[in-house]
C-alpha positions as a printed NumPy array, in Angstrom:
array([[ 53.624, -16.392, -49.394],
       [ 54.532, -19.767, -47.151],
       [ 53.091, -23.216, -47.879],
       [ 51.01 , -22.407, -44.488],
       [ 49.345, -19.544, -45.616],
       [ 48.475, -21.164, -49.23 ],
       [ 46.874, -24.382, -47.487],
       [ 44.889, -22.382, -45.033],
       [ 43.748, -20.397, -48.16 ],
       [ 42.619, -23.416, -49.48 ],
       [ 41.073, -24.849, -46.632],
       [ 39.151, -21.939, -46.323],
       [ 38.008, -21.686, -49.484],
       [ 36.866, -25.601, -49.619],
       [ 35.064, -25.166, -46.563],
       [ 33.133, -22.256, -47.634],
       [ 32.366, -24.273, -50.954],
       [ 31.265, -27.676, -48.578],
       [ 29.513, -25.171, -46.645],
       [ 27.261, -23.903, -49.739],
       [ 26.887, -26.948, -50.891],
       [ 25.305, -28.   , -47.828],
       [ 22.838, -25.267, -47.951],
       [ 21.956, -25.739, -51.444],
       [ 21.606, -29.344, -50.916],
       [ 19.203, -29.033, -47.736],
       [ 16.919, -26.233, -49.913],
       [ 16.369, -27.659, -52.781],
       [ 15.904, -31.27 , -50.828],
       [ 13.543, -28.736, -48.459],
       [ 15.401, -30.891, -45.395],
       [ 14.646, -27.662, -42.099],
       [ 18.218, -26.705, -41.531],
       [ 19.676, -23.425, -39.434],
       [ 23.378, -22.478, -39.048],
       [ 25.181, -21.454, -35.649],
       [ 24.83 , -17.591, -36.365],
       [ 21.211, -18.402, -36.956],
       [ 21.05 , -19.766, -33.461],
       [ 22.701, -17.734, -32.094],
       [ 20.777, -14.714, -33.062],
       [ 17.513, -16.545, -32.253],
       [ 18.861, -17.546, -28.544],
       [ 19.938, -13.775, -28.081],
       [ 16.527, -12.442, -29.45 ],
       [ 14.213, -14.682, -27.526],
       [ 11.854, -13.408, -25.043],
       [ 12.479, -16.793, -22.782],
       [ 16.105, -16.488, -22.899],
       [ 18.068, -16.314, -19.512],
       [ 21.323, -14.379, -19.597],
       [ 24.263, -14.109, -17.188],
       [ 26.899, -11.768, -17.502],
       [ 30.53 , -11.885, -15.77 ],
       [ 33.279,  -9.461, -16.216],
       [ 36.704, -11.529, -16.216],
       [ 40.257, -10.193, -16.869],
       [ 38.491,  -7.311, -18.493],
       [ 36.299,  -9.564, -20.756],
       [ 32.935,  -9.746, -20.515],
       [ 31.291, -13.226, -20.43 ],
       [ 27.756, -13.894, -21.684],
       [ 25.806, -17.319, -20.811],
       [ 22.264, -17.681, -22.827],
       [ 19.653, -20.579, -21.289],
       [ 17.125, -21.372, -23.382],
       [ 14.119, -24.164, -22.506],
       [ 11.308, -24.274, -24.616],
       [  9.105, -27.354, -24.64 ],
       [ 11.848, -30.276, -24.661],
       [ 14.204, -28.299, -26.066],
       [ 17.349, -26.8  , -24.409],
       [ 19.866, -24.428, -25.666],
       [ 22.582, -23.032, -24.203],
       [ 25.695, -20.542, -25.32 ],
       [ 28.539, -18.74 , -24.344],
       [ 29.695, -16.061, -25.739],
       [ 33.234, -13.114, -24.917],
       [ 32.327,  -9.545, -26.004],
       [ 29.551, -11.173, -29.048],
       [ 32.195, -13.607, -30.021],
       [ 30.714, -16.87 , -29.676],
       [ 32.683, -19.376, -27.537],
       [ 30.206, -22.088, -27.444],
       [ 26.586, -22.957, -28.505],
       [ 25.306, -26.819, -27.438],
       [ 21.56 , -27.589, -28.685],
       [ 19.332, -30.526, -27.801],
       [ 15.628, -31.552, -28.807],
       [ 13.584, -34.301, -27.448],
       [ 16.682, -35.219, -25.511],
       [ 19.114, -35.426, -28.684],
       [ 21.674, -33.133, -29.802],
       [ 21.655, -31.455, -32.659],
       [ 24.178, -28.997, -32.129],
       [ 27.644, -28.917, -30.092],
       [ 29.967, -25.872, -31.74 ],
       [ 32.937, -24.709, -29.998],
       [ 35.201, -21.819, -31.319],
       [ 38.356, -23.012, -30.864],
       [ 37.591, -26.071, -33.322],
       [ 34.782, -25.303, -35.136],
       [ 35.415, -21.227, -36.05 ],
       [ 34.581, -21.955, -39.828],
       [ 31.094, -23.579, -39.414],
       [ 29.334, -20.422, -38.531],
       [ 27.252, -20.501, -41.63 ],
       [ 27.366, -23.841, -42.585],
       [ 23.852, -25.075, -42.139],
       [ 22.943, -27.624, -39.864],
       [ 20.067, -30.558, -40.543],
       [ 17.159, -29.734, -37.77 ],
       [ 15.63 , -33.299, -38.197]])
């Protein structure tokens, strides 16, 4: 194996570990917390939730609105893969993921307070 491949092991594997950490940290401190794929699902799911759709160079495009109270979410996804998810509550952000940065924080939970 290449030097790449054994530092992206290991960049994987300590972000999984920071990522459990996290979690374990935020339930035993019982600190509300929810992870991208958590949102994600609950965007998709919700009855409120307004979705577009565009076919583009054979790909299809999915945008998700959500606003509920003062709170505003919004996501794009390309054929389920999510592309980008931005959250806000009150008027503050608690959420801004993009795939092309952020592909390992999927499941890393993220402090709701």
């Amino acid at each position: 194996m290449s030097r790449n491949k054994y530092k992206e092991k290991a960049m994987s594997a300590v972000n999984k570990l920071k990522s459990n950490l996290k979690g374990k940290l935020y339930e035993m401190a019982d600190i509300p917390s929810v992870s991208v794929k958590q949102l994600s699902e609950f965007i998709q799911q919700h009855p409120d939730t307004q979705i577009t759709k565009r076919e583009l160079l054979g790909n299809t495009y999915t945008f998700y609105r959500l606003n509920a109270n003062d709170d505003f979410l919004y996501m794009e996804t390309i054929n389920q893969r999510i592309l980008q998810l931005d959250g806000s509550s009150h008027g503050k952000r608690f959420v801004s993921y993009r795939s092309y940065r952020d592909s390992h924080n999927l499941n890393t939970p993220m402090r709701l307070t």
